[in-house]
C-alpha positions in Angstrom: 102.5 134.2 180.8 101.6 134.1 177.0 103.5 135.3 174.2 103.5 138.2 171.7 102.4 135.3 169.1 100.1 133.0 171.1 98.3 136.6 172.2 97.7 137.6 168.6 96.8 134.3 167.3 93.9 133.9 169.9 92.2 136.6 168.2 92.1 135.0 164.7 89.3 133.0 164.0 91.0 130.5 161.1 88.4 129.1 158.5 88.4 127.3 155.2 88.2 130.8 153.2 89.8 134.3 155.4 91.8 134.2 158.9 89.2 136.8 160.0 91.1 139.3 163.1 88.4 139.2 166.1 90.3 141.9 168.0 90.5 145.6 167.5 90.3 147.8 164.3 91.3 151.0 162.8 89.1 153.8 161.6 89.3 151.8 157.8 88.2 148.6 159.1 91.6 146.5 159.3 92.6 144.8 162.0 95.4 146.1 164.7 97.1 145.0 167.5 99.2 146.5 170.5 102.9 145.4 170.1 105.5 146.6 172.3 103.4 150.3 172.8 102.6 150.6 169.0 99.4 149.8 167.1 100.8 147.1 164.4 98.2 146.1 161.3 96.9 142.6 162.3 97.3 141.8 158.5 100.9 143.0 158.9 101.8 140.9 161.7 100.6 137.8 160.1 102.2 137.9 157.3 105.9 138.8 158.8 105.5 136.0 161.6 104.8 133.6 158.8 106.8 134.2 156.0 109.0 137.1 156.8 109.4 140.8 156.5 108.1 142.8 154.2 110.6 144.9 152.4 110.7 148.8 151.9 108.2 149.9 149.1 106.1 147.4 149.4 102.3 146.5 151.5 100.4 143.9 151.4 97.6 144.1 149.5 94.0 141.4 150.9 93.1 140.0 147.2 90.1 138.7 148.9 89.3 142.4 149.6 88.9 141.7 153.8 90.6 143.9 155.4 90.5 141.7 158.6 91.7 138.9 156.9 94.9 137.9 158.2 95.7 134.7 156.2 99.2 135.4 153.9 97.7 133.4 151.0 95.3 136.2 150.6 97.9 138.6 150.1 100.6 140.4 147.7 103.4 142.6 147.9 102.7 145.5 146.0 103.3 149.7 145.9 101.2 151.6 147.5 99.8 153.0 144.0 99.0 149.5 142.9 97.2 148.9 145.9 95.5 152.2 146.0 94.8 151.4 141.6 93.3 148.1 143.2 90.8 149.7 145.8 87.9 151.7 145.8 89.5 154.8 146.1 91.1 153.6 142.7 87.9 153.0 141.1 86.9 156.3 142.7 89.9 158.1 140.8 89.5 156.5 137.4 86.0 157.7 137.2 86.8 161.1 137.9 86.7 163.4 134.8 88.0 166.6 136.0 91.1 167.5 138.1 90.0 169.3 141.3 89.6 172.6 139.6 87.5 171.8 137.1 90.1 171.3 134.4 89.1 168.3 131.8 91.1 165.1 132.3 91.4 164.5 128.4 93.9 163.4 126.0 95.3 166.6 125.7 95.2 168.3 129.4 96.5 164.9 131.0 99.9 163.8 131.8 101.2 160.2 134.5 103.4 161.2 137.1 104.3 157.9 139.8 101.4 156.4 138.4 99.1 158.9 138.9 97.0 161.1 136.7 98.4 164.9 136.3 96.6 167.6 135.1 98.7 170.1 132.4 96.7 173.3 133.0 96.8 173.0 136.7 100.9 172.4 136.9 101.7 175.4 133.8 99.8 177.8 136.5 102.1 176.3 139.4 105.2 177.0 137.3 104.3 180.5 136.0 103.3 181.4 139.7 106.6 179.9 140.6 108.4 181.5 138.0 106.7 184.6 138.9 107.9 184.4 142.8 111.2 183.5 142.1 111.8 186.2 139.9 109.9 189.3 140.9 112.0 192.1 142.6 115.1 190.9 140.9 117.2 192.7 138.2 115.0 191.7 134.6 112.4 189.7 136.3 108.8 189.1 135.0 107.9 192.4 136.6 110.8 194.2 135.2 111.4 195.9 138.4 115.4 196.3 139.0 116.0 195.1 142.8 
């Protein structure tokens, strides 16, 4: 009978450059594995097998940009908004010019929350809205309608 490990490693085809996962992927190209009745990441695997768990907050991020590499070496612990900042959906975000309204990401209509562009017209029209439903119907609200 083989092991959990010697399974997994079969399907790695180790070269000079990338540990490239031979086995199944997911619906973003990286590389999974059944453990125990769960899909884990190949990536994932590698990496805690090798040099050990990876703690809370973290994930590793493929500098080489494979997502079926599984090689450690090609990877770093980082947030998820680093990693996301480092991807093409990263690029895709910093090119974007308006929030998804249509409001201007500029100077003066942009604010960083986590990491992440905010837009100020968009979130003054969630609080009044806010405001507005948590104080309509009651005694002196924006209405001015006594409850």
């Amino acid at each position: 009978m083989t092991t959990t490990t010697e399974r997994f490693w079969v399907k790695v085809n180790k070269t000079d450059d990338c540990w490239e996962w031979l086995g199944a992927t997911n619906d973003g190209g990286y590389g999974r594995f059944r453990l125990e009745g769960h899909w884990k990441m190949a990536h994932r695997y590698a990496y805690e097998t090798l040099v050990g768990p990876i703690p809370e907050g973290v994930e590793p991020d493929h500098l080489c940009r494979n997502r079926i590499c599984t090689k450690p070496e090609h990877m770093e612990l980082v947030t998820h908004a680093i990693n996301v900042a480092r991807g093409l959906a990263g690029k895709y975000q910093s090119r974007r010019t308006h929030c998804a309204q249509g409001h201007l990401f500029d100077l003066f209509n942009t604010y960083f929350y986590k990491g992440h562009r905010q837009c100020k017209a968009c979130n003054k029209i969630v609080k009044a809205r806010t405001f507005a439903q948590e104080t309509c119907g009651q005694p002196g609200g924006v209405l001015g309608l006594g409850g």
